[in-house]
ZAMARGU-4260 file (C-alpha; in steps of 0.2 Angstrom, whole numbers, plus 5000, padded with zeros to 4 digits):
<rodrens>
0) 5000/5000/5000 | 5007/5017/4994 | 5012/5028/5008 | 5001/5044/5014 | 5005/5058/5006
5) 5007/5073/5020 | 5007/5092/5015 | 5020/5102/5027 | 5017/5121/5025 | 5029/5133/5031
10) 5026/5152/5030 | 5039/5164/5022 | 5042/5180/5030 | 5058/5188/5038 | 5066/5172/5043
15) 5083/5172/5033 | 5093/5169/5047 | 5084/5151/5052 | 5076/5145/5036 | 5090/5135/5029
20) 5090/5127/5044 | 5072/5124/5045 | 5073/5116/5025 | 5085/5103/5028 | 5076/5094/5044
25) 5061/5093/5033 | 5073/5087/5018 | 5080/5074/5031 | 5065/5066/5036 | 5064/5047/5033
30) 5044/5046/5027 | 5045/5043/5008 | 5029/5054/5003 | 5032/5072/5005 | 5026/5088/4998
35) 5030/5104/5003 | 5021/5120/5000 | 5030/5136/5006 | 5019/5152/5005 | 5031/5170/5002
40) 5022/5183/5012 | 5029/5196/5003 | 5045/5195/5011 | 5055/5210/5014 | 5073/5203/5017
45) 5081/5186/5006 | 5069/5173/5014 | 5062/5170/4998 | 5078/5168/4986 | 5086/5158/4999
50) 5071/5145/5000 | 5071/5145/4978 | 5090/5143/4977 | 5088/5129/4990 | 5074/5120/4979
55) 5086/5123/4963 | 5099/5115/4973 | 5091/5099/4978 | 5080/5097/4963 | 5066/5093/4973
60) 5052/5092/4960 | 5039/5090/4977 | 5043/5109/4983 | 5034/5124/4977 | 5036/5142/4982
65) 5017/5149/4983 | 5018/5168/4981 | 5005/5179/4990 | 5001/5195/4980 | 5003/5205/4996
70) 5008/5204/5011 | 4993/5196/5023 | 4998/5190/5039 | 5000/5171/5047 | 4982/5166/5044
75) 4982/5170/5026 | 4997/5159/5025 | 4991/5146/5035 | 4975/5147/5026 | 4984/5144/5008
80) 4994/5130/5013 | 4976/5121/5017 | 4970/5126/5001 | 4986/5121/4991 | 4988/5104/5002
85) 4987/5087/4990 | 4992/5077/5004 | 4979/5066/5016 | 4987/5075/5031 | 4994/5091/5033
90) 5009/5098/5046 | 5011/5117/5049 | 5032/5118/5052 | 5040/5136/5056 | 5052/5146/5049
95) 5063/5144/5062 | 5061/5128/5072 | 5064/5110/5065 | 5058/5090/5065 | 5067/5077/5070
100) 5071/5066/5055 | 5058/5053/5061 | 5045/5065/5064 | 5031/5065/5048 | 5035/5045/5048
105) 5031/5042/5068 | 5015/5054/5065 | 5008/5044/5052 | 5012/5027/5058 | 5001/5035/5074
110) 4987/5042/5065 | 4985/5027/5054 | 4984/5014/5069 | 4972/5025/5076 | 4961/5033/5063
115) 4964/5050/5072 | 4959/5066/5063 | 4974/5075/5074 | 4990/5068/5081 | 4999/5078/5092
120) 5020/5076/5098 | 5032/5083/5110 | 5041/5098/5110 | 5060/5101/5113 | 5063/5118/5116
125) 5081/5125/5113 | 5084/5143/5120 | 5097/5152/5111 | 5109/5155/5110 | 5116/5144/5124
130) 5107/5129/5116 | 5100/5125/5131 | 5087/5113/5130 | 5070/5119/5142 | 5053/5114/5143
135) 5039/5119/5132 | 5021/5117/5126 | 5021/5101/5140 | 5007/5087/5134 | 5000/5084/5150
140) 4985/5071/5145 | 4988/5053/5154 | 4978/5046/5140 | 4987/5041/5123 | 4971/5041/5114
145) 4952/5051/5116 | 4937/5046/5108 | 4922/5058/5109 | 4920/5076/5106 | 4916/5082/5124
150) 4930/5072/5130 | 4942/5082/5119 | 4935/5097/5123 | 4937/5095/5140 | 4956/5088/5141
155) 4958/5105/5131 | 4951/5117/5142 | 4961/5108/5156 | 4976/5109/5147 | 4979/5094/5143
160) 4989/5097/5125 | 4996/5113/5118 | 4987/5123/5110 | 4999/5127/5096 | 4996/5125/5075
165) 5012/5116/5074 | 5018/5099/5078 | 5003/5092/5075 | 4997/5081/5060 | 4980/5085/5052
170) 4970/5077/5044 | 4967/5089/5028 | 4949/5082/5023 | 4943/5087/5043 | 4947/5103/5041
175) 4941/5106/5024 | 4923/5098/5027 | 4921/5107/5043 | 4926/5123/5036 | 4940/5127/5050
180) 4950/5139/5044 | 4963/5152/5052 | 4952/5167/5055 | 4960/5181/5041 | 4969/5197/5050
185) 4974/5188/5066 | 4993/5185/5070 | 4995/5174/5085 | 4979/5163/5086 | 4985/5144/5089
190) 4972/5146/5104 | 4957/5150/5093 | 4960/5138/5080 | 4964/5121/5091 | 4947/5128/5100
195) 4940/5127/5085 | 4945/5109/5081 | 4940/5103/5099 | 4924/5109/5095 | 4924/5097/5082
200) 4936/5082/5084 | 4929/5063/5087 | 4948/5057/5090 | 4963/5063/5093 | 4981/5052/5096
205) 4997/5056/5107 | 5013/5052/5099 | 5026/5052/5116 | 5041/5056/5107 | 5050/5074/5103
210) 5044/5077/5086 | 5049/5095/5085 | 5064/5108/5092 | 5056/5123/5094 | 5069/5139/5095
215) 5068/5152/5107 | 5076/5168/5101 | 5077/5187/5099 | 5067/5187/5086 | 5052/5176/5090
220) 5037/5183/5095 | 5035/5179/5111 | 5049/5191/5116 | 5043/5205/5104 | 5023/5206/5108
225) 5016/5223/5106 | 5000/5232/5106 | 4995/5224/5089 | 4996/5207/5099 | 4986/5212/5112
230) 4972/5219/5102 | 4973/5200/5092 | 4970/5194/5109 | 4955/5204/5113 | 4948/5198/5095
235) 4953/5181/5099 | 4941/5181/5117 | 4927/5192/5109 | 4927/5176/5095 | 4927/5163/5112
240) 4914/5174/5120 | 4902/5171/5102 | 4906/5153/5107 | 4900/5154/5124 | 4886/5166/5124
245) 4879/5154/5108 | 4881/5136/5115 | 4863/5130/5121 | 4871/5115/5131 | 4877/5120/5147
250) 4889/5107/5149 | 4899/5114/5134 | 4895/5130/5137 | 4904/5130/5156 | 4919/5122/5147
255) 4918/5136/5133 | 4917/5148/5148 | 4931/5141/5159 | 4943/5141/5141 | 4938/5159/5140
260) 4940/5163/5158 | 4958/5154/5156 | 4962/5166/5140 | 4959/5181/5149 | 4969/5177/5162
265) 4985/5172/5153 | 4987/5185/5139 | 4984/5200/5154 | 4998/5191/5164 | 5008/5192/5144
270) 5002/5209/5141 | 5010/5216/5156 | 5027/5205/5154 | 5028/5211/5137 | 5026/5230/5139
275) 5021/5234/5158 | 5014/5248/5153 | 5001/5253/5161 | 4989/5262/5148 | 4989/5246/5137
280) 4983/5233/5153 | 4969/5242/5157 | 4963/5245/5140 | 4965/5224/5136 | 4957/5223/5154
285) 4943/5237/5150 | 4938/5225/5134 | 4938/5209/5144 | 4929/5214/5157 | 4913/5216/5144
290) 4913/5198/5142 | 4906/5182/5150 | 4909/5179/5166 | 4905/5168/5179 | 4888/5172/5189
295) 4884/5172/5206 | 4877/5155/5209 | 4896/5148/5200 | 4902/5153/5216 | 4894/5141/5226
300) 4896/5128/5210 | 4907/5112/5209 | 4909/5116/5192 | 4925/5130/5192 | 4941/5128/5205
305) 4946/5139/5218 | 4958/5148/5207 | 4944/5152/5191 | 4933/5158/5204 | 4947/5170/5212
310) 4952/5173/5194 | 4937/5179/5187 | 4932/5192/5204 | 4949/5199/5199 | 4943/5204/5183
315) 4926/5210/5186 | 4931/5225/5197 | 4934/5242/5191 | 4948/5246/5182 | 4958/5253/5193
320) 4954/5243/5207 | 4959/5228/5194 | 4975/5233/5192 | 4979/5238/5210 | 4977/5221/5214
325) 4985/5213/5198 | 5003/5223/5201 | 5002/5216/5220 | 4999/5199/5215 | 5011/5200/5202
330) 5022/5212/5207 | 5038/5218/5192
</rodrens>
């Protein structure tokens, strides 16, 4: 039986300094049937001729550079790379980080024994430029397998797998036929988009090996987020909140709620890390606080911990108040 064929789409923008490096693990791995779509997001710098010279290079005939008419932000990219996929599975791979050579073959070999629609791996991070090796994007699930929608949903909202668009393997014809595509306009949204599959997936498979080094740097975002970010984050919960506010079955709807709740509260711990400016918390904490929330009788319910009930009083005072006690919980 012929091999699966999996897509693996890597975005190209500003990323001449890792890219090469980024080519060759994917040139490495051991799986026989590989395509690779690479989308140019109008790259400013030399991203672009680097990744064509390094197709020339290796004649491989199963590359293509996919050129966006102007520049459009991760999503778009993302987006493309979906609609450009031939292959039964797709694997979103970034500029900058890396796959063991085993990777694509140990995902497949998992989500053909288990008929999954997603697979997800471990993460080696490698902060640089000491190359030393930390922990990252932990997968946290005791079960190597889950069947049923509320099920996953639930090991989500609990943390139970990371969140993040790469590392995963993909089952192209799920996404298609349930329309889930990267919301156009939005830069960091990982968190949206898994949501969005949870709200959709039957089964989902854990691969417990380290499938992808992921590269802490200067340049990534995480160390770079400005206001920009935080307004993608405040899109990001008004989507959740549409999720929340429109789920009829209050099951679903508290585990929609505890996700939001759990947003909020880790992208204003970000925001302030990020800038600690004042001006720019209370204005992501102002549009939070116009959203769902817990009500009075959750209090008294089984249903939310200690800790999201404590979290979501702190956000539902005033402003001011809010951020008084956010700087005294969290000090510098």
């Amino acid at each position: 039986m012929n091999a699966k064929k999996v897509t693996i789409s890597i975005p190209i923008f500003k990323c001449e300094n890792f890219i090469i490096k980024t080519l060759e693990s994917v040139v490495a791995q051991t799986y026989p049937n590989i395509e690779v779509v690479l989308v140019n997001d109008k790259t400013p710098d030399n991203s672009a001729i680097l990744v064509s010279n390094f197709i020339e290079e290796y004649q491989l005939s199963n590359w293509r550079l996919v050129e966006l008419s102007e520049n459009s932000g991760l999503s778009v990219v993302r987006n493309k790379g979906i609609d450009e996929a031939t292959g039964e599975y797709i694997f979103f791979l970034d500029s900058d980080d890396t796959l063991v050579p085993t990777a694509i073959s140990d995902f497949v070999e998992r989500a053909e024994e288990t008929n999954a629609e997603v697979v997800v791996g471990e993460v080696r991070g490698i902060k640089l430029p000491e190359n030393e090796e930390v922990d990252v994007f932990p997968l946290l699930v005791k079960e190597d397998l889950l069947e049923g929608n509320n099920v996953i949903l639930k090991c989500l909202v609990d943390g139970g797998f990371p969140v993040s668009s790469w590392n995963k393997l993909i089952r192209v014809d799920f996404l298609k036929e349930n329309k889930i595509y990267f919301t156009k306009g939005l830069y960091a949204q990982d968190s949206l988009h898994t949501f969005e599959m949870a709200l959709k997936l039957n089964k989902i498979a854990f691969l417990r090996k380290k499938t992808y080094d992921y590269y802490l740097h200067s340049d990534s975002v995480i160390h770079n987020r400005k206001k920009v970010h935080f307004d993608n984050w405040i899109t990001i919960a008004n989507k959740l909140n549409d999720y929340c506010v429109a789920e009829k079955n209050e099951a679903r709807r508290l585990q929609i709620l505890k996700y939001l709740l759990t947003f909020k509260s880790a992208t204003l711990l970000m925001n302030w890390k990020a800038q600690k400016n004042e001006e720019l918390w209370k204005y992501s904490y102002d549009a939070y606080s116009k959203l769902e929330g817990l009500r009075v009788s959750d209090y008294f319910s089984s249903a939310f911990s200690s800790k999201e009930k404590k979290d979501n009083f702190y956000m539902s005072l005033p402003t001011n108040l809010g951020y008084k006690l956010f700087r005294r919980r969290f000090g510098n």
